[in-house]
N, C-alpha and C positions, 0 to 999 in steps of 0.2 A: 504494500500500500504506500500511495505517496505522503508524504507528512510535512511539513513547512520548517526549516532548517534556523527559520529566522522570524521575529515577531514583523509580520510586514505593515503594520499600519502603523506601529511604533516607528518603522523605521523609515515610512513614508512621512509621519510625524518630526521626526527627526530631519529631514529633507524639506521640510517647509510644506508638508502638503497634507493639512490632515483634512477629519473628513467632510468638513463642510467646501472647501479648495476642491478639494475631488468632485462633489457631485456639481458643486456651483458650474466648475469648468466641464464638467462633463469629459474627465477622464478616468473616472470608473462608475461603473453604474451600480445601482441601489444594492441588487441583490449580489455582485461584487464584492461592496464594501461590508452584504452581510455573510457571505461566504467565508469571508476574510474572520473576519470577527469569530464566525463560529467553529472557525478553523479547517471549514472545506477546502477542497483546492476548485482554484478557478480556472476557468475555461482559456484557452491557449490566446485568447486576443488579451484578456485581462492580462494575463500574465507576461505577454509582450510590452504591456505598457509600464506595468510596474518595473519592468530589466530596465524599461526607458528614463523612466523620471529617476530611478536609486543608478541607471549606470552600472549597473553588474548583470551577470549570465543568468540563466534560469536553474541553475544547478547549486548557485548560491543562494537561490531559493528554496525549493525543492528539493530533498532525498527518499529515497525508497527504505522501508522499511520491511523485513518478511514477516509476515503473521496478520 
């Protein structure tokens, strides 16, 4: 299963963009920002934008975990 490697709203928080920025500019969408939160993984457009604004790969996102 995949798992999040890194707290990303923190650290989109951290990068100037928390979540009222996010939805205002409309660079990640509702259920996005509540994926995030609830610790799902989001869907591969989402996830390109977040490598975009934090500047890192999707691997320092993202790890696989077995079970």
């Amino acid at each position: 299963m995949f798992i999040y490697k890194i707290d990303v709203l923190e650290e989109l928080k951290k990068a100037g963009y928390n979540t009222t920025r996010l939805r205002r500019e409309k660079l990640l969408t509702e259920s996005a920002i509540q994926d995030l939160r609830n610790g799902k993984i989001v869907g591969i457009i989402s996830l390109e934008k977040i490598c975009a604004l934090l500047e890192i790969q999707p691997g320092d996102i993202i790890g696989y975990k077995r079970g």
